[in-house]
C-alpha positions in Angstrom: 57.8 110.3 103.2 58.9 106.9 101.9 58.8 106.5 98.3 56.7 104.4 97.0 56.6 104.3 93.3 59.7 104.1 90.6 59.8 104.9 86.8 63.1 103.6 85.8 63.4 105.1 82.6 61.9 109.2 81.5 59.7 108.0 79.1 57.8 105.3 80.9 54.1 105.0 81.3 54.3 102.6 84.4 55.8 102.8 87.5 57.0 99.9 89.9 54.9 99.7 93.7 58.4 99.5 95.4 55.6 98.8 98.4 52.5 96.8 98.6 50.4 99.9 98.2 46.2 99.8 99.2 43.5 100.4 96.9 42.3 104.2 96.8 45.7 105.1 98.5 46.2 108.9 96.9 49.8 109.3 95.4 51.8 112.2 94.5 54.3 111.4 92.0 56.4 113.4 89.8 54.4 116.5 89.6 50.7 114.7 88.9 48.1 113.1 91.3 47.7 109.5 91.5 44.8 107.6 93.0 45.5 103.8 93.4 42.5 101.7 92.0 42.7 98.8 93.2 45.5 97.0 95.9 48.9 96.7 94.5 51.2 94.3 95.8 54.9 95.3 95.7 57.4 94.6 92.3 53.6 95.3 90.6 53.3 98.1 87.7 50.6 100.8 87.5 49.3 102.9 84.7 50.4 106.6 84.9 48.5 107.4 82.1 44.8 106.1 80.8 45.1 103.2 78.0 42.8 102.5 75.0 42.9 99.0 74.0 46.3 98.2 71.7 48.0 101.3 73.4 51.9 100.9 74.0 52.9 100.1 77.1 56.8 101.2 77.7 58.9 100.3 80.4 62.5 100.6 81.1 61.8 103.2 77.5 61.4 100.3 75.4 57.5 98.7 74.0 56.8 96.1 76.6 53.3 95.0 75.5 50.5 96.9 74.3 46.5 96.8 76.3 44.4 94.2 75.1 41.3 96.5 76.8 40.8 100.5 78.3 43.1 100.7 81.6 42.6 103.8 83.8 45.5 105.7 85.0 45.7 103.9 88.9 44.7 100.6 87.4 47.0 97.5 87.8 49.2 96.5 84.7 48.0 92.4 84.6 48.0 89.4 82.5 44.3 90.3 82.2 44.7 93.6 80.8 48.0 93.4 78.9 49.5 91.2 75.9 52.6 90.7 74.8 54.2 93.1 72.1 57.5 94.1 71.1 59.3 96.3 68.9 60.8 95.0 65.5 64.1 95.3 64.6 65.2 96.7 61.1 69.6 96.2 61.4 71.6 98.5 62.7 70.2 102.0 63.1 72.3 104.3 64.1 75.8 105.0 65.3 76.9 103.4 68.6 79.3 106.1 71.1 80.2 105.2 74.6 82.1 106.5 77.5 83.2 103.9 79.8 82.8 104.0 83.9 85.3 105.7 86.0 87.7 103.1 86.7 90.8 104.0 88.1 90.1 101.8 91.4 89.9 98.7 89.4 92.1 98.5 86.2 95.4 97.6 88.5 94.2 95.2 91.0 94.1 91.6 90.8 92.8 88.1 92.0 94.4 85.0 93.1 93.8 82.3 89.8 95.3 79.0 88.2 97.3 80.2 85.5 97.2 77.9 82.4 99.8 77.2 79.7 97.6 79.0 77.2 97.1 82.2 79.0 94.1 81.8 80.3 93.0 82.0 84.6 91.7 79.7 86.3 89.6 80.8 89.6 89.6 77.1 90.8 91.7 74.1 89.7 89.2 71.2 89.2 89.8 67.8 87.9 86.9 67.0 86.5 85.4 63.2 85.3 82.6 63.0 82.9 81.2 60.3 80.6 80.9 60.9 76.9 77.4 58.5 76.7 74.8 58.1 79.7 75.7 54.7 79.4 78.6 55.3 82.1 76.8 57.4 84.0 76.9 54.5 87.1 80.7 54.3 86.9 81.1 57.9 87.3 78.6 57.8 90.2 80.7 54.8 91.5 84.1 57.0 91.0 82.3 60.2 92.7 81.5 58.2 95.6 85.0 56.6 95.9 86.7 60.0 95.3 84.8 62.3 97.2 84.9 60.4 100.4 89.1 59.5 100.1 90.1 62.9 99.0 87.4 65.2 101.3 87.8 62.6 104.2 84.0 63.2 104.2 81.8 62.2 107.9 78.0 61.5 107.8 76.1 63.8 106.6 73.3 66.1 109.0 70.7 64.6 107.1 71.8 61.1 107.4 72.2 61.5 110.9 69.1 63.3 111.5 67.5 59.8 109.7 69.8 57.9 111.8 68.2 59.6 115.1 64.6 58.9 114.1 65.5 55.3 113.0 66.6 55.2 116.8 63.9 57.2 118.2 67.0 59.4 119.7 66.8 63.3 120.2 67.3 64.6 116.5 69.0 68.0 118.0 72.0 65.7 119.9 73.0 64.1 116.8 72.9 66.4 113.7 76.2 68.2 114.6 78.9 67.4 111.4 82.9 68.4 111.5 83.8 70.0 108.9 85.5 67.8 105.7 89.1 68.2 105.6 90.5 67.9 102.0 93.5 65.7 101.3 94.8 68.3 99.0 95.4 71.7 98.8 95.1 73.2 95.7 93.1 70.7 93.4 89.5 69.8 93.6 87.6 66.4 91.8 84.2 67.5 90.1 81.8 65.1 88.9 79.1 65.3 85.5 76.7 63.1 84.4 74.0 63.4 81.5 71.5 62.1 79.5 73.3 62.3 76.2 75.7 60.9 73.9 73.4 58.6 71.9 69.6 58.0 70.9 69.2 61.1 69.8 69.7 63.2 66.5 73.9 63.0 65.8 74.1 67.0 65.9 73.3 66.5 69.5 76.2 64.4 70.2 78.5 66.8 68.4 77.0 69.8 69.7 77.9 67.8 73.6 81.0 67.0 72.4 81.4 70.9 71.6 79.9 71.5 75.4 82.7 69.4 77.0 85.6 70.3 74.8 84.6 73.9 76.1 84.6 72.2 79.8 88.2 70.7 79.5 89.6 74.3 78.2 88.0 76.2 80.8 90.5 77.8 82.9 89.0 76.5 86.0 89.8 73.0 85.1 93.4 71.4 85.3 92.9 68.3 83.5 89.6 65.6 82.7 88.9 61.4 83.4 86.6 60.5 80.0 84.7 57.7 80.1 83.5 56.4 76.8 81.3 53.1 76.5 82.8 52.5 72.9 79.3 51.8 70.7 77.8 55.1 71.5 77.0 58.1 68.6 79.5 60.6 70.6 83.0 58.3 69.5 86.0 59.3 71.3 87.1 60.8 67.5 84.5 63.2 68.0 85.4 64.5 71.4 89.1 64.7 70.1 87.9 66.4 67.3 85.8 69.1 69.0 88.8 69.4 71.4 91.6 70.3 68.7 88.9 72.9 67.4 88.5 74.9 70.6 91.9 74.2 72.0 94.4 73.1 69.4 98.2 73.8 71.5 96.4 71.6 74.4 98.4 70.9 77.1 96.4 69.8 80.0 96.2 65.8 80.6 93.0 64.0 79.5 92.5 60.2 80.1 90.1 58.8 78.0 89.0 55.5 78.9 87.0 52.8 76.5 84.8 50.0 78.5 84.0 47.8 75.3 87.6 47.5 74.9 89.3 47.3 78.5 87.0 43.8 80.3 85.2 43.7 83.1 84.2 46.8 85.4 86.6 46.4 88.0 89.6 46.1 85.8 88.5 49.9 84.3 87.7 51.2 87.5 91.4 50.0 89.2 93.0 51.7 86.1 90.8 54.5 86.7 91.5 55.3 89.9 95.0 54.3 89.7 96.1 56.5 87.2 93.4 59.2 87.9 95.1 59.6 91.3 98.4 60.0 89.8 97.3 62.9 87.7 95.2 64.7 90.3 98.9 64.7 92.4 100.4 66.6 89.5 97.6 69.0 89.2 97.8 69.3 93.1 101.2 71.3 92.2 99.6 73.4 90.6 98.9 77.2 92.9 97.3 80.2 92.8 99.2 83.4 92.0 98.4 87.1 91.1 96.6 87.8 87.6 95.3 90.8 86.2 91.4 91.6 86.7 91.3 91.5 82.8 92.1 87.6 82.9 88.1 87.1 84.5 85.4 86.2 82.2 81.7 86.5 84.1 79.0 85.2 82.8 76.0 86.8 83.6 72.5 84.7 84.3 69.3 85.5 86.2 66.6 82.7 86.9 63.4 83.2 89.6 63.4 87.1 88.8 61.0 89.0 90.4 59.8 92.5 89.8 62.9 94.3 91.5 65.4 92.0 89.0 65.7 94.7 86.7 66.3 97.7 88.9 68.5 96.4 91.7 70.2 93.2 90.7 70.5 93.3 86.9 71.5 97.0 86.4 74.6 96.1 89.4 75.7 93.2 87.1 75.6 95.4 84.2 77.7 98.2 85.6 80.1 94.8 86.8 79.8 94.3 82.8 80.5 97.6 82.3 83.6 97.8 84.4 84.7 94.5 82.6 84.7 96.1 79.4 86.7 99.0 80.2 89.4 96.9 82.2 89.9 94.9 78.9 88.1 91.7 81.0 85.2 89.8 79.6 81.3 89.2 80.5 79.3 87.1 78.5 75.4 88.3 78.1 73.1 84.5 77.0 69.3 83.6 77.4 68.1 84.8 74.2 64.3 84.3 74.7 65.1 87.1 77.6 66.5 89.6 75.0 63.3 90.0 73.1 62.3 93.5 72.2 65.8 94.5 72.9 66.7 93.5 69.5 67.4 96.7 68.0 69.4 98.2 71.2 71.9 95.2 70.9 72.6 95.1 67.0 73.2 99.0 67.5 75.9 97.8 70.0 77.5 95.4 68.1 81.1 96.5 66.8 81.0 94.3 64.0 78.0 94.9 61.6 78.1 91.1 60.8 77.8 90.4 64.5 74.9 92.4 64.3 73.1 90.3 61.5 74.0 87.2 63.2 72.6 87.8 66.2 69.6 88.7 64.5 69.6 85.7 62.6 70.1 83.6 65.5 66.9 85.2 67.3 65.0 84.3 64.6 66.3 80.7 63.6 65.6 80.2 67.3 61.8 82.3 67.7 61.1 80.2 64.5 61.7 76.5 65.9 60.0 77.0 69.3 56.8 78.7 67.0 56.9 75.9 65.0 56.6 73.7 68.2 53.5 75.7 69.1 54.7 78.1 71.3 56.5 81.7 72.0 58.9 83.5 73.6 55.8 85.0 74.9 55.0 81.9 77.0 58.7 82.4 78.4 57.3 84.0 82.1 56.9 81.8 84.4 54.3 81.6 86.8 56.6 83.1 89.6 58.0 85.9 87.3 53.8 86.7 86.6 53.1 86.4 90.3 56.1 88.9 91.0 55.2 91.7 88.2 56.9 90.2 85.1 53.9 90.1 83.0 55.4 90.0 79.7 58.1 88.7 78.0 59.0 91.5 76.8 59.2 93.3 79.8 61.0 90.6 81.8 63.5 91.0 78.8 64.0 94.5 79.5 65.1 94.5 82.7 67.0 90.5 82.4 69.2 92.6 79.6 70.2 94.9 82.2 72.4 92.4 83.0 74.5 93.2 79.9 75.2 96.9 80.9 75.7 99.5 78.3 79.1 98.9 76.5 79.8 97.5 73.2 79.0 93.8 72.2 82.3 93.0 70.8 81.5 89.1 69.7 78.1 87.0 69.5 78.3 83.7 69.5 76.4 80.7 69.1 76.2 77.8 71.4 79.2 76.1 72.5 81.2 78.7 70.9 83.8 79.7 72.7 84.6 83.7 74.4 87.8 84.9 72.6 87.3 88.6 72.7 87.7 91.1 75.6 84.3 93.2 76.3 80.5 91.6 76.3 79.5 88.7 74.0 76.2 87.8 73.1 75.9 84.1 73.5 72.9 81.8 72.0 71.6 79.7 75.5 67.8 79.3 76.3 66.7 81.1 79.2 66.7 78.2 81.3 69.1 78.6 84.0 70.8 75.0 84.4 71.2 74.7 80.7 72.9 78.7 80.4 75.2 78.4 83.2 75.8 75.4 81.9 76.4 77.1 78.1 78.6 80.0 80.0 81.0 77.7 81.9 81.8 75.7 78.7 82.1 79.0 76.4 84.7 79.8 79.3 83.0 82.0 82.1 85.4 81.8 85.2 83.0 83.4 87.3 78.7 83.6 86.9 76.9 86.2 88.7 73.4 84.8 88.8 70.7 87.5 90.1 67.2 86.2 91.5 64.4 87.7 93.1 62.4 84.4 94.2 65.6 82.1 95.2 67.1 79.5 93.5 70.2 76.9 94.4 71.6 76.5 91.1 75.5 76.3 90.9 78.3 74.8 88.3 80.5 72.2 89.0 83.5 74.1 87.8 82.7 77.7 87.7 81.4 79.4 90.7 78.3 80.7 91.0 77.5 84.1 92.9 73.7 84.3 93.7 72.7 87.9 93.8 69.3 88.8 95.1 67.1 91.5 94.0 65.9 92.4 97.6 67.1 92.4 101.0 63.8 89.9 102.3 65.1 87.2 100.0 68.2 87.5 101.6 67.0 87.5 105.2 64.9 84.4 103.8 67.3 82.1 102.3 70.8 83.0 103.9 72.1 79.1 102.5 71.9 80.0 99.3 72.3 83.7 98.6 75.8 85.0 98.9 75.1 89.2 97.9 72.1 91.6 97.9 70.9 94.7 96.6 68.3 95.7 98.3 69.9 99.0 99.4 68.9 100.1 95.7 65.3 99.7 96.3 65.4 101.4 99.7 67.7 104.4 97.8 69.9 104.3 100.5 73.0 103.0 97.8 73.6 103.6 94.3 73.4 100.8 91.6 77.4 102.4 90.9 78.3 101.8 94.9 76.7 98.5 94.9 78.3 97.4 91.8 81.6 98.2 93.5 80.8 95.9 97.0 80.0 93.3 94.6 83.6 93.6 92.6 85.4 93.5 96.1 83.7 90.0 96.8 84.2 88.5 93.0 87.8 89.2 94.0 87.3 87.3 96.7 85.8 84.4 95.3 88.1 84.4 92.0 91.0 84.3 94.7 89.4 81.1 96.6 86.4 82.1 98.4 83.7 79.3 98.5 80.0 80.6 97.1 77.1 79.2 98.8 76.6 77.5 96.0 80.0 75.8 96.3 79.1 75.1 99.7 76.3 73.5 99.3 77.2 71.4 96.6 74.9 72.6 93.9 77.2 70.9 90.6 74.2 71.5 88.0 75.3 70.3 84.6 72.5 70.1 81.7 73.5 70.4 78.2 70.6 72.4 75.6 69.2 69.8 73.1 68.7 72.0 69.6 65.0 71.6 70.6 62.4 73.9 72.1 63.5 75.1 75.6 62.9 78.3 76.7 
C-alpha cells in the first residue's frame, strides 16, 4: 500500500499527509490506528496524539508551536488551532561530536573555475558595472543596453516579436521563433546592477552597501568592475575604496571608477566608459577555466516559496551537499535568520568557537528585537503560500528551512556583508527574504547558491549562479523554465536523501565548470541590498 503519512523525526507528535488524504479515511501507522477527521490536503500535518490547549507540538524533534485549544488525534494541525512557540536558548549545552559522510567519491574530483590571484575560484568570469548612488542608475541601464546587444550580438526577443505579430495582425506562431545569441567572447561575461541606495538614507546604509559591493568585486566569480559614482552622493568613492582594502587588501583585479560631477557632459563619460571598459573586458576575456579542487566551492544555501515537502526532500539534500562540503574542506554558508528560530540552541551547540556561539545569539536577538519594536515577529515570517502549503508556524518552517545547513560544525558566523574565510558552514545574518539573502551570500563570496522551493520562484544572481531545487516532482513537471533539479523521488521513497544529494553534486560540477542554470538562462540578475530595517 502506498504510504501515506511521514514522521520525520522519533519523537514527533505530527506526521506529514505525503497525499491529499479524505476525511474519515482509517490509517494504520506505526503500530496505532489512525482515523482522519477531517480532509487533509497533501504537505498538511496531523495530530497523532490528542492535544489540550498550550500542549507542545514537536516536529522534526524540536517545539514547533504549542495548541491554542483541545485537538483530537486525526484532527488537522492549522493556523486556527496552533500558535507559535519555540524553545529558548540558554548557550551552549552540551558537547558537540560528529562523524562526517562517506566521502571517498568526492574529496579528489574537481570543477572547471576562474582561478584568481588570491586563491580564490571563480565558477564564472563576469565583468560586472554597478553604480555606487541610484543617481546613475540610467547610465548603467544605457551601458547594459549598449553592451549586451554588441557583445551577445542579441536578435529580437520572442516577446517582442510576439507584440510585433499582433501589432500586424500576423499569425503569432510564424513569428516567435528567436536564434540563439552568439557571444563575442568566450570566456568573459558583462553583468549589470542597479539599486535604490547610496544616499537619502541613514549613512550606515551607505557603508553597509559599500561593504555589499566590495564583497561583489572579490567574489571569485568576478574578473574586474565599471563604478559609476555621481560625486555628491553619501556612498563617496573613499568609502567604497575603503570597504574594498578591508575585505580584499593585496587586490589585484582592475576596477574603473568613474565620477560624473567631475568628468562634463554624459556623452563624454559614457565614450570613456565604453572605451576603456572594452579594453579591460579584452584582458579579462584571457582569462580561462582550468581544474580546481572541489574544496575551492563555497555554496550558499537559500530556500524561498517552501512548501510542506521543503524540509524533507529538498532541504535535508542540501544539507547532506553541506555536509559533504565540510568534510572535503569546501565551504556552505547557512543565512535567513528569521528561518532559524527555535533552532537556536542546536546551532550554538555546533559552533566550534564558543564566542561564535554567543554572537550568533546575540545577533538573533539584536535582530528579533528591532523587527518587535517595529510591531512585528518572526512569527509573522510565513507567508501566505508557506500557510497554504502546511508551514503553519514559524517555528516549524524554521525547522525544516535549517535543514539546509546539514549536521556538521558551524565553524564561523558572521554578520552581514561579512565575508566567508573559513572552510566548513557559516552562519551568516541575511533576512529570510530571498532577493536580499542571495543577494548577502554572493557578496560574502558564495560561488554557487542552491536555492530549494516548493511553490516556484525565478530568482537568480547576476554573478553567482543559482540552482533552483524543488521539493516535489509536480513543481517540476509545472515550471520546467525555471527549475533545474528535483527531489521528489524522496517523497515517493523510491531514492534516498544520501543518493539524491549525490545526483545533485554531479550537476553542481557541472554548472561550477560552465553549465548555464535556468536561472542564468532566463536572465533572472536579482540584486537587492538589506536596509538595517525590518525585513523578514
Amino acid at each position: 500500500m502506498e504510504k501515506q503519512l511521514i514522521k520525520v523525526h522519533p519523537n514527533d507528535n505530527v506526521a506529514v499527509a505525503l497525499k491529499n488524504i479524505t476525511k474519515g479515511t482509517p490509517i494504520e501507522f506505526e503500530q496505532q490506528s489512525i482515523e482522519v477527521l477531517s480532509d487533509v490536503k497533501a504537505k498538511h500535518k496531523i495530530a497523532l496524539t490528542t492535544f489540550k490547549t498550550d500542549d507542545k507540538i514537536i516536529m522534526y524533534g524540536v517545539l514547533v508551536g504549542s495548541a491554542s485549544q483541545p485537538i483530537k488525534k486525526g484532527e488537522v494541525i492549522t493556523t486556527e488551532n496552533v500558535k507559535h512557540q519555540s524553545e529558548k536558548v540558554f548557550g551552549k549545552t552540551e558537547k558537540f561530536t560528529w562523524t562526517p559522510p562517506e566521502v571517498s567519491q568526492w574529496k579528489d574530483r574537481e570543477f572547471m573555475g576562474y582561478h584568481r590571484a588570491d586563491g580564490q575560484v571563480g565558477t564564472r568570469n563576469v565583468w560586472l558595472f554597478f553604480p555606487l548612488v541610484f543617481c546613475e542608475n540610467r547610465n548603467i541601464e544605457v551601458l547594459k543596453e549598449v553592451f549586451e546587444k554588441e557583445l551577445l550580438n542579441q536578435n529580437v526577443s520572442k516577446h517582442q516579436l510576439l507584440l510585433r505579430s499582433l501589432l500586424n495582425n500576423s499569425d503569432p506562431s510564424q513569428t516567435t521563433t528567436v536564434d540563439q545569441a552568439v557571444p563575442v567572447f568566450d570566456n568573459v561575461e558583462v553583468q549589470f546592477i542597479t539599486h535604490q541606495g547610496g544616499c537619502g538614507g541613514i549613512r550606515q546604509d551607505s557603508e553597509s552597501l559599500a561593504r555589499l559591493l566590495a564583497g561583489y568585486v572579490n567574489n571569485p566569480n568576478v574578473a574586474g568592475a565599471t563604478v559609476l559614482s555621481l560625486g555628491c552622493q553619501n556612498l563617496q568613492i573613499r568609502i567604497f575604496k575603503d570597504a574594498l582594502n578591508q575585505v580584499a587588501p593585496e587586490n589585484t583585479k582592475p576596477i574603473l571608477i568613474y565620477e560624473q560631477q567631475q568628468m562634463g557632459t554624459v556623452d563624454n563619460m559614457l565614450n570613456t566608459i565604453i572605451t576603456e571598459s572594452f579594453e579591460a573586458i579584452k584582458m579579462a576575456n584571457e582569462i580561462s577555466r582550468k581544474p580546481a579542487p572541489i574544496s575551492k566551492l563555497k555554496i550558499g544555501l537559500e530556500c524561498g516559496g517552501s512548501d510542506g515537502f521543503s524540509g524533507i526532500s529538498a532541504n535535508p539534500t542540501l544539507g547532506h551537499i553541506s555536509d559533504i562540503m565540510a568534510a572535503v574542506g569546501g565551504s556552505a554558508i547557512l543565512s535567513e535568520f528569521p528561518e532559524l528560530c527555535g533552532v537556536e540552541q542546536e546551532l550554538v551547540n555546533r559552533c566550534v568557537e564558543e564566542a561564535d556561539g554567543k554572537r550568533f545569539l546575540e545577533l538573533m536577538k539584536a535582530y528579533e528585537k528591532s523587527v518587535v519594536d517595529a510591531g512585528s515577529g518572526f512569527d509573522m515570517n510565513p507567508s501566505p503560500g508557506n500557510i497554504k502549503d502546511g508551514l503553519i508556524t514559524d517555528a516549524m518552517k524554521s525547522a525544516g528551512a535549517a535543514k539546509k545547513g546539514g549536521t556538521s560544525p558551524v565553524s564561523q558566523v558572521l554578520d552581514y556583508t561579512e565575508y566567508v574565510t573559513k572552510p566548513g558552514l557559516t552562519l551568516l545574518c541575511t533576512p529570510g527574504n530571498d532577493v536580499e539573502s542571495t543577494t548577502a551570500m554572493a557578496g560574502s563570496g558564495a560561488n554557487i547558491i542552491l536555492f530549494t522551493t516548493g511553490l516556484g520562484t525565478p530568482t537568480g544572481n547576476p554573478i553567482t549562479p543559482v540552482i533552483k531545487v524543488a521539493s516535489n516532482t509536480e513543481l517540476a513537471e509545472k515550471m520546467p523554465d525555471i527549475i533545474d533539479f528535483e527531489t521528489g523521488a524522496i517523497i515517493r521513497g523510491e531514492q534516498t536523501i544520501e543518493q539524491t544529494a549525490d545526483q545533485l553534486m554531479e550537476y553542481i560540477l557541472e554548472v561550477a565548470s560552465g553549465k548555464p542554470t535556468k536561472a542564468m538562462e532566463l536572465n533572472q540578475n536579482d540584486f537587492i541590498p538589506w536596509k538595517r530595517g525590518v525585513s523578514l
